[in-house]
C-alpha positions in Angstrom: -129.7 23.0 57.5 -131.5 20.7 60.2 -132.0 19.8 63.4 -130.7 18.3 65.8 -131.0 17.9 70.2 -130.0 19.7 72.9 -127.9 17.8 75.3 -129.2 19.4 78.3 -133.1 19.5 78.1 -133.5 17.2 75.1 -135.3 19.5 72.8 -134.6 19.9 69.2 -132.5 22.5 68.0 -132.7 24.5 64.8 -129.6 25.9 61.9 -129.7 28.9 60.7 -127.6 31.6 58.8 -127.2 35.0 61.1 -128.0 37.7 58.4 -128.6 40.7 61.1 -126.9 41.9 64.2 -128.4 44.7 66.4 -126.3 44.7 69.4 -127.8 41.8 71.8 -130.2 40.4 69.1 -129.6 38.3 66.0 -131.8 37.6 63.3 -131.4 33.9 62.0 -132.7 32.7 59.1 -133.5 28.9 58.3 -133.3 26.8 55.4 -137.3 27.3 55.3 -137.3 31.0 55.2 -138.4 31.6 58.7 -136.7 34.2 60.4 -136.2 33.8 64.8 -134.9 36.9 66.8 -132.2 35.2 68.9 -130.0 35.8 71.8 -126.9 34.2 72.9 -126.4 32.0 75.9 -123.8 34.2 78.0 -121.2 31.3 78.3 -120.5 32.7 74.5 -119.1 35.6 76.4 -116.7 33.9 78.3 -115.2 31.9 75.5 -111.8 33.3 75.2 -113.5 35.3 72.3 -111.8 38.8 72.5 -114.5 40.5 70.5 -117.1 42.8 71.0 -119.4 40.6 69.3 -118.7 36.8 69.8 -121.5 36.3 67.0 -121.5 38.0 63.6 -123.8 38.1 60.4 -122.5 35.3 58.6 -122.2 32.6 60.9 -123.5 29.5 60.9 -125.6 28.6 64.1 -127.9 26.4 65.9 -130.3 27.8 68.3 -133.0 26.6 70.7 -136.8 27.9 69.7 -138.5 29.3 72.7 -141.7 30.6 72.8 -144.3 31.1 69.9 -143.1 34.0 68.8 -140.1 32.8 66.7 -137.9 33.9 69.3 -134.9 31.5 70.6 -131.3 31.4 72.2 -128.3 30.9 70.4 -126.8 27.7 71.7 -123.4 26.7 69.1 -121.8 28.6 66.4 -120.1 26.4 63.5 -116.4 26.7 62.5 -116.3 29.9 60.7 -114.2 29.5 57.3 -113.6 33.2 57.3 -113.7 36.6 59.1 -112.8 39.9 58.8 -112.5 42.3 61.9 -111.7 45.9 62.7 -110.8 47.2 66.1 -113.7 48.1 68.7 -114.1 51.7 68.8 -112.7 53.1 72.5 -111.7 49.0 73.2 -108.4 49.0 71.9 -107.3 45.8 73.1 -110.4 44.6 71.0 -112.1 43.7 68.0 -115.1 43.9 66.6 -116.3 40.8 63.6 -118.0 43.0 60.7 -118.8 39.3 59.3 -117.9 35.8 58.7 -118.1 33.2 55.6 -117.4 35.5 53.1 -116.4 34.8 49.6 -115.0 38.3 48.7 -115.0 41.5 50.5 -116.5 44.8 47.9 -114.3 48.5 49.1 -117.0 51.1 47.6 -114.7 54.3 47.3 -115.3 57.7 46.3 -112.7 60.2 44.9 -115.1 63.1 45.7 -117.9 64.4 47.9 -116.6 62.4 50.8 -112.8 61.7 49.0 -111.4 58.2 50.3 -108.0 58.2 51.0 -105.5 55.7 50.0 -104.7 55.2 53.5 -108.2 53.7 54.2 -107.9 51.7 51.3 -104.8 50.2 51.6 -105.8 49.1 55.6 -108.8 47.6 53.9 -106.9 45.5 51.4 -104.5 44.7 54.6 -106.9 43.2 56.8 -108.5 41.4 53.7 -105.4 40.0 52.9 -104.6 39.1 56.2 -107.6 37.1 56.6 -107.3 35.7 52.9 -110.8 37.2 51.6 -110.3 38.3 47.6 -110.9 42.2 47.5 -112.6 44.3 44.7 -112.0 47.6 44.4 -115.2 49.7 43.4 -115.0 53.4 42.4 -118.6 55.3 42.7 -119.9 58.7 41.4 -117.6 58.7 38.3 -120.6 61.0 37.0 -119.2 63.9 39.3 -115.2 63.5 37.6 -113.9 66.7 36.6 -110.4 66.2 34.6 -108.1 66.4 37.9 -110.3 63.4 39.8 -110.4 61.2 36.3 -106.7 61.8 36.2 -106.6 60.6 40.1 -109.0 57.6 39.3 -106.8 56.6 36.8 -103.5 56.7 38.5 -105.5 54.5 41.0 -106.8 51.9 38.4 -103.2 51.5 37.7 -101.7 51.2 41.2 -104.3 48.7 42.4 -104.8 46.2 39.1 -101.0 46.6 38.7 -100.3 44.6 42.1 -103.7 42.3 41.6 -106.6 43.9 42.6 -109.7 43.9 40.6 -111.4 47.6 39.9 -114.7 49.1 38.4 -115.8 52.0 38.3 -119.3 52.7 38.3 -122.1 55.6 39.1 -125.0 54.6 41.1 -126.9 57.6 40.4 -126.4 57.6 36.6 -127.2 53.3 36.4 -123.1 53.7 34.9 -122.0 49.8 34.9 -124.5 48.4 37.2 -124.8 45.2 35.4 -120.9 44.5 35.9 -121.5 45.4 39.5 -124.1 42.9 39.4 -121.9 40.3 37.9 -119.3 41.1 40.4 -122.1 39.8 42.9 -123.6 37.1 41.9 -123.7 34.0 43.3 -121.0 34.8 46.0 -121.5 35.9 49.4 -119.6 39.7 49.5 -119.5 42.0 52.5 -119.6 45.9 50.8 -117.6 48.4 53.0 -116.6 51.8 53.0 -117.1 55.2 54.3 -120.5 56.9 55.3 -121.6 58.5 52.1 -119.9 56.5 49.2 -123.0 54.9 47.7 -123.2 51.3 49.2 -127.0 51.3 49.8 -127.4 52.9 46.3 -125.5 50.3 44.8 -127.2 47.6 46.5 -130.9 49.1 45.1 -129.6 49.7 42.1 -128.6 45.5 41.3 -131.6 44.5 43.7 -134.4 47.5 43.3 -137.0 45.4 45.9 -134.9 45.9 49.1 -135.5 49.5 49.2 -132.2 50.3 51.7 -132.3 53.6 52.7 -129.9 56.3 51.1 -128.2 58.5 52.7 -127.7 62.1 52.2 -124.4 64.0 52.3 -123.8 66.9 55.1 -122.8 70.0 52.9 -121.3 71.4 55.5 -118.2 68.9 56.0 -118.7 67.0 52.9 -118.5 63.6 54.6 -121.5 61.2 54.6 -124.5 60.3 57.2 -125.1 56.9 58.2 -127.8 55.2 56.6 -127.1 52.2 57.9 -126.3 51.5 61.6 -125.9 47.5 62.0 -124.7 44.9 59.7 -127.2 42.9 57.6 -127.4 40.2 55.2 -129.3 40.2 52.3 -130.2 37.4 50.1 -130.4 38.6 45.9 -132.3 37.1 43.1 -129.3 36.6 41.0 -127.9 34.3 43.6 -125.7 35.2 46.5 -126.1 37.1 49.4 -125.0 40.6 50.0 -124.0 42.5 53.4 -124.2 45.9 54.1 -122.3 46.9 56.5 -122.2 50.5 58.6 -120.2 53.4 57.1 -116.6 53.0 58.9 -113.5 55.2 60.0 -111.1 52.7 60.2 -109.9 49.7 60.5 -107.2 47.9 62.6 -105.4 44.2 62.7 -105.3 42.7 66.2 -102.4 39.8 67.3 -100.2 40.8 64.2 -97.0 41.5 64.4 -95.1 44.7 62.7 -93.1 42.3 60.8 -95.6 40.6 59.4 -97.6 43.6 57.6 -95.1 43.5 54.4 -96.4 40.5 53.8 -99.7 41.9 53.0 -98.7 44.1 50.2 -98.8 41.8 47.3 -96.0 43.5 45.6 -93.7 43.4 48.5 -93.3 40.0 49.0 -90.9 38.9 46.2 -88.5 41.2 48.2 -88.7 39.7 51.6 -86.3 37.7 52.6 -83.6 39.5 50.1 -82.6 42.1 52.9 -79.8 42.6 54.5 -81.2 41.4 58.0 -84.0 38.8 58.4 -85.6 41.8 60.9 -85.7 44.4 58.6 -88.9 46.3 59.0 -88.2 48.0 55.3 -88.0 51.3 56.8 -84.0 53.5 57.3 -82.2 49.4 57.6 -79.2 49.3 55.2 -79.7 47.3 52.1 -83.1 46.9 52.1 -84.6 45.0 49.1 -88.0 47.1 49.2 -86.5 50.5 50.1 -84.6 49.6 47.3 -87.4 48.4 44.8 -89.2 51.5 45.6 -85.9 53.7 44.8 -85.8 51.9 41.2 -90.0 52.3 40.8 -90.9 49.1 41.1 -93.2 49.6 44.4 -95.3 52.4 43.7 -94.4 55.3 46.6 -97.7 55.9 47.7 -98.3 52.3 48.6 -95.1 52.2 50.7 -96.0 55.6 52.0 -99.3 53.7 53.4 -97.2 51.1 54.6 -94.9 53.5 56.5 -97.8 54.7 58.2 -99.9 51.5 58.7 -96.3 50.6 61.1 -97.0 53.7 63.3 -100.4 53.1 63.8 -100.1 52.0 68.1 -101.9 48.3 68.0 -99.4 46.3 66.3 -97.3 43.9 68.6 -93.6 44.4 69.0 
């Protein structure tokens, strides 16, 4: 990180990593450990950037100190290398940047007490794929398995590492394989998703006590979680690496993709493309069909092509 100057008024400008978004504000931090509470100039907003947020944790920017109260205005944002998105809640022909510069994006699931669904999952590893982040699979609260969820977890473990994707199952409350979580960390920079309620701020205190994140309760009532965690935040750990905690989500969605691109997301699908019958073949009722096909004969497991059957009807995909 450095400085450099400001075209316009000639004062120096500072770099910094954004590790916190709160709406209009951004926490940067510098290469010297100070922290500045920016904004962004509003020509950012009028960038062609069709997001909610035209700056996310993770990026790379330069900003003008102004003031002396480490306050300052976000002036340039460097090439990101990576992002992954979801769609804007109630802005459907928009998107919303969870982060950027990631080295691996961490699903925390739950089978029970809230229950993830493979449907969530598999639009996860979609949108990870899509954006070519490496996903890791991570299966909390093992401690409350009765015989019918181990039997679930394990059908799971099988789907997932049997088309590429790492897994571990751990138990946040019980310290079960923390210091594999830990390894699974260090020395990368991994944005930790998942539903309200699965464990990712107990996970996070667990590998990195001294950052205290709050943990959140589950209601009773509808057995689903309560956020803990309301903006996205980056946080540096003393094994190396950064970590981001991110707010519990409902979904997420692909903007500007195609419905005949999203087979090529599913790992185990793309040997068969290009082996049906017509080059358009969305893999769904077309005759000869290499997947439907592969599916038929067991080779594709049915629930994943069950989520991809639904992924296609979701309404934001572009003819």
């Amino acid at each position: 990180m450095g400085k450099t100057r400001s075209l316009k008024n000639d004062k120096p400008l500072l770099k910094g990593l954004v590790i916190r978004s709160t709406g209009s504000w951004y926490t940067v931090l510098t290469e010297q450990g100070e922290t500045y509470s920016c904004k962004i100039k509003g020509r950012f907003r009028i960038q062609g950037i069709k997001s909610t947020n035209p700056v996310a944790v993770g990026d790379r920017v330069w900003f003008a100190p102004v003031g002396v109260d480490n306050t300052g205005f976000i002036m340039k944002i460097e090439a990101r290398h990576n992002y992954i998105i979801r769609k804007a809640v109630r802005l459907s022909k928009r998107s919303h940047i969870i982060a950027s510069n990631i080295d691996q994006a961490v699903l925390i699931v739950s089978l029970i007490f809230p229950r993830t669904s493979t449907g969530f999952i598999d639009r996860f590893l979609l949108t990870a794929e899509a954006y070519h982040i490496p996903a890791v699979i991570v299966f909390n609260k093992i401690d409350l398995y009765d015989d019918e969820v181990r039997e679930l977890h394990e059908e799971l473990v099988e789907i997932y590492e049997g088309v590429g994707y790492q897994t571990l199952a751990v138990s946040a409350k019980e310290h079960i394989h923390i210091e594999e979580f830990k390894s699974i960390l260090a020395h990368k920079v991994s944005l930790l998703s998942g539903h309200s309620g699965v464990g990712k701020s107990s996970l996070i205190n667990r590998v990195e006590p001294d950052l205290n994140l709050k943990e959140g309760d589950i209601s009773h009532i509808h057995r689903k979680g309560k956020h803990t965690t309301s903006f996205a935040s980056m946080h540096p750990l003393s094994f190396g690496g950064y970590v981001i905690d991110t707010p519990g989500i409902k979904e997420f969605g692909l903007v500007d993709m195609e419905k005949r691109e999203i087979a090529g997301r599913f790992p185990e699908f793309r040997k068969y493309i290009g082996s049906c019958k017509f080059n358009n073949c969305l893999h769904v009722n077309e005759p000869d069909c290499a997947i439907v096909e592969a599916v038929e004969k067991g080779d594709i497991h049915p629930v994943r092509y069950y989520n991809y059957l639904s992924i296609l009807k979701d309404d934001y995909w572009k003819e």
